[in-house]
N, C-alpha and C positions, 0 to 999 in steps of 0.2 A: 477525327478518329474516335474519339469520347462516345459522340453519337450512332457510328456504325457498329459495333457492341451490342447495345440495346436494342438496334432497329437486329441486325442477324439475329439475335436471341428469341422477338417478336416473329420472325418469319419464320421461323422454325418451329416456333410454338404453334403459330396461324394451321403451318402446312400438316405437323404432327394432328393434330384437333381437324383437320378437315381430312385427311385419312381417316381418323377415327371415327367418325361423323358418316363416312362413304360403309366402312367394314360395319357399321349398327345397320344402316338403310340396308345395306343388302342383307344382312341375316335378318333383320325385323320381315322384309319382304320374300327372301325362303320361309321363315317361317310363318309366314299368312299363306303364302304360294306351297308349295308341296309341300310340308311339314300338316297343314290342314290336309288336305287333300288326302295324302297318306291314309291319319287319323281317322278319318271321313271314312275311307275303304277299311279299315280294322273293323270301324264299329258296324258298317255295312255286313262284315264275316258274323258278328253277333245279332242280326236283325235289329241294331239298332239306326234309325238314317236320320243322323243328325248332317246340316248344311256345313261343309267346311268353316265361311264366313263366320258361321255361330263359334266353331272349335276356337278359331282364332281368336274371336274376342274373350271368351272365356279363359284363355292361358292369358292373354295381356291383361286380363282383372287378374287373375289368379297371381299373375309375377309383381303387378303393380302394389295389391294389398301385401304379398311377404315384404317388397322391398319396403314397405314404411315402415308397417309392422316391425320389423327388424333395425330400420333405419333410428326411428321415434326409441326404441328401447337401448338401442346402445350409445346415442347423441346426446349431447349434455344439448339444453335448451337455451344455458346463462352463457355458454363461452363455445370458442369456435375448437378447443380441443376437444378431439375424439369422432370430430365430424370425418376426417379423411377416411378412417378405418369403419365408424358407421356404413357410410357409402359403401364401402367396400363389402363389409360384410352383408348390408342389405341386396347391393348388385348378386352378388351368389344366390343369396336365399331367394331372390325374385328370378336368376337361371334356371335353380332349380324347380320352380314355381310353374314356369314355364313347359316343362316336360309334363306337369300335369295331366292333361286330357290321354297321354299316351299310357299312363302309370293305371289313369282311369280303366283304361280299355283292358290290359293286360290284369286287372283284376277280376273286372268282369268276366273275361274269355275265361280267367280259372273258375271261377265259380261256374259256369254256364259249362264247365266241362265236367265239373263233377255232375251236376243235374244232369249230363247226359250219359257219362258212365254209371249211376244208380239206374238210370231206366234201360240200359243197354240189356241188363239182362233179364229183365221181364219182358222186353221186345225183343229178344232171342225164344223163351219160351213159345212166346205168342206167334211170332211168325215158322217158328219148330209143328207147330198145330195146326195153322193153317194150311202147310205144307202135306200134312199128314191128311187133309181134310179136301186134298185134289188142287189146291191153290197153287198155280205157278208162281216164281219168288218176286215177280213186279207183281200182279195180285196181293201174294203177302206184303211186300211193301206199304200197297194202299191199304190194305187195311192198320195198319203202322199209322198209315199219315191222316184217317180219317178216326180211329177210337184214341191216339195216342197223344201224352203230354207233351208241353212244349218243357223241353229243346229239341228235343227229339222229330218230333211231327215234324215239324218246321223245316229240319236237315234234309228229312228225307223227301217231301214233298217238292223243297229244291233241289232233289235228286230225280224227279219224276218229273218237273216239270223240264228240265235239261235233256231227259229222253225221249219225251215227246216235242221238243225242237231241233231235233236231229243230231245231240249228239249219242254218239254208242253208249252202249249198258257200260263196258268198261273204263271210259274218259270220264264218265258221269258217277263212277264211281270211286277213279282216284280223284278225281274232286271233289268229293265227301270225305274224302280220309285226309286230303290235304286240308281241308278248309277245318274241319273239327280237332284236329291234331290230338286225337286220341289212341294209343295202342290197343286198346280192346276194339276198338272199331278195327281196324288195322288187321289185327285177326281173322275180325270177319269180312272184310274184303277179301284179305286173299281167300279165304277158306271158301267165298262164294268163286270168287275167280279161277279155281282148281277146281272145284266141282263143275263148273261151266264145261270146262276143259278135258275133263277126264270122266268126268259123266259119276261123282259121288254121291251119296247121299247128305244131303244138304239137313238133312232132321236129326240124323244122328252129330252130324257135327256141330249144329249150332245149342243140340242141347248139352256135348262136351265143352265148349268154350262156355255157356252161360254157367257151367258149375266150376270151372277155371275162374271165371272173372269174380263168382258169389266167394269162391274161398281168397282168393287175393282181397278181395274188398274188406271179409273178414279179418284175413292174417295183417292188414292195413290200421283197421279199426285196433285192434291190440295192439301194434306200435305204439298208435299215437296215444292209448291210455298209456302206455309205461313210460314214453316222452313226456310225459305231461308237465311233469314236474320241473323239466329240464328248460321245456321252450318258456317256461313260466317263469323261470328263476334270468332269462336270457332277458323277459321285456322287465321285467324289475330292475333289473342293471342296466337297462337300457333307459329306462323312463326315471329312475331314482333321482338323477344327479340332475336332471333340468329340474324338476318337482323341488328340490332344494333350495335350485336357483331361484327360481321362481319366487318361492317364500321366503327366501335372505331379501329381493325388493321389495315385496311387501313387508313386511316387520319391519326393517330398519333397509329403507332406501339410502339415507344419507351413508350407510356403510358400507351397502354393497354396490351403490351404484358408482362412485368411485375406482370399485378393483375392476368394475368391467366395461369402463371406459379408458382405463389405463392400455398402454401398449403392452405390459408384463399380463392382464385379468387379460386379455383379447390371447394372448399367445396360449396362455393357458387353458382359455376356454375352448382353443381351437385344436389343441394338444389333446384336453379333456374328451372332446365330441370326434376326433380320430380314434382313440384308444378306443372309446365305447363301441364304434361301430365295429370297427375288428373284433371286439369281445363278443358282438351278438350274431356277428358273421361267419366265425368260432363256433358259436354254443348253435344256429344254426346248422351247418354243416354237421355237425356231430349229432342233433335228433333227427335228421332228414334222410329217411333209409331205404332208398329205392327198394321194390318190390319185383 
């Protein structure tokens, strides 16, 4: 009886840890498997065509350096406490590590969106002219997709190249407004889509939206001076308290490494980096003012 005890205890543990072992394999392999793939099609939306394979290996570098990185700095190296809760908090920091390539894309996609609403409306102007100058509005397109910058050329060009492979002016057109997910495009979708329909003048309207979108851009630019202060004082409180941290272990290791291998420094730390985020997620919401 002594010994059946310890063997149940053993098989329990075996079977917990090879569940555990099965739920890792299958999210390591979703995440090689459609979680790449996905990523692969985001960045394919931005013209960029990176191999799923490469995404995948890049996020398991990317989770594997946070989890040490993280691990190495909260792990005493002399003794075995503090190791449980290292791991632990390494395992996060390398989850989150993980999400990377995705954080990547959705960064990009905002950037490559403003670069295409600033040229939106001088490619309103321009195709307003050629319009005026006898050019039917696929004519003014190509001329878009052959003098114009990139991001712009580039959307529209996969907008031309879609309707010379048979699909229609209008499918080929809400897949330029889906795929850029801009509102001022959006605009001039339908605004083209109604004049198709009702027979407008397509010159006069595109040179009222490009003075729509030059004064929003402007009343935008003015937020964000008089925000400035605000989103500024948001990453100061945000970055202050690790910057601290950081140089409490350098200066005097022996003192602070101590409170942040302890189970009270880890609560606090974790208490600490909760509050911050709410605080910048706060000061966030509060300068971010739709238009």
């Amino acid at each position: 009886m002594l010994i059946l005890i310890p063997l149940l205890f053993g098989i329990s543990a075996a079977g917990l840890a090879y569940v555990a072992l099965r739920a890792v394999r299958a999210g390591a392999e979703a995440y090689s498997g459609s979680y790449s793939r996905e990523t692969a099609r985001a960045f394919e939306d931005i013209f960029l065509f990176i191999p799923p394979k490469l995404i995948a290996e890049a996020g398991w570098a990317a989770g594997a350096a946070s989890f040490l990185i993280v691990f190495f700095a909260v792990a005493s190296l002399t003794s075995w406490r503090g190791l449980p809760a290292a791991f632990v908090l390494g395992a996060i920091a390398g989850g989150f590590a993980l999400r990377s390539p995705e954080l990547l894309v959705e960064f990009l996609r905002q950037r490559r969106l403003r670069m295409f609403n600033s040229q939106l409306v001088d490619t309103l102007v321009n195709m307003s002219n050629a319009l005026k100058a006898g050019f039917s509005i696929t004519q003014a397109i190509e001329a878009v997709v052959n003098e114009g910058e990139q991001p712009i050329a580039q959307e529209f060009g996969l907008f031309l190249q879609q309707t010379r492979v048979g699909v229609t002016f209008s499918e080929a057109l809400e897949n330029l407004d889906r795929r850029v997910g801009s509102q001022d495009l959006t605009l001039v979708v339908q605004a083209i889509e109604a004049a198709r329909r009702t027979g407008g003048n397509l010159t006069e309207v595109f040179e009222k939206i490009a003075a729509t979108i030059r004064e929003r851009m402007r009343i935008e630019g003015r937020i964000r001076t008089l925000t400035a202060q605000g989103r500024l004082q948001g990453l100061v409180v945000s970055i202050m308290p690790v910057i601290i941290g950081v140089a409490m272990m350098l200066v005097d290791p022996g003192l602070a490494g101590p409170f942040f291998r302890s189970s009270a420094g880890l609560f606090v730390g974790l208490a600490a980096a909760c509050l911050i985020g709410l605080g910048a997620l706060v000061i966030r919401k509060i300068v971010n003012i739709d238009i």
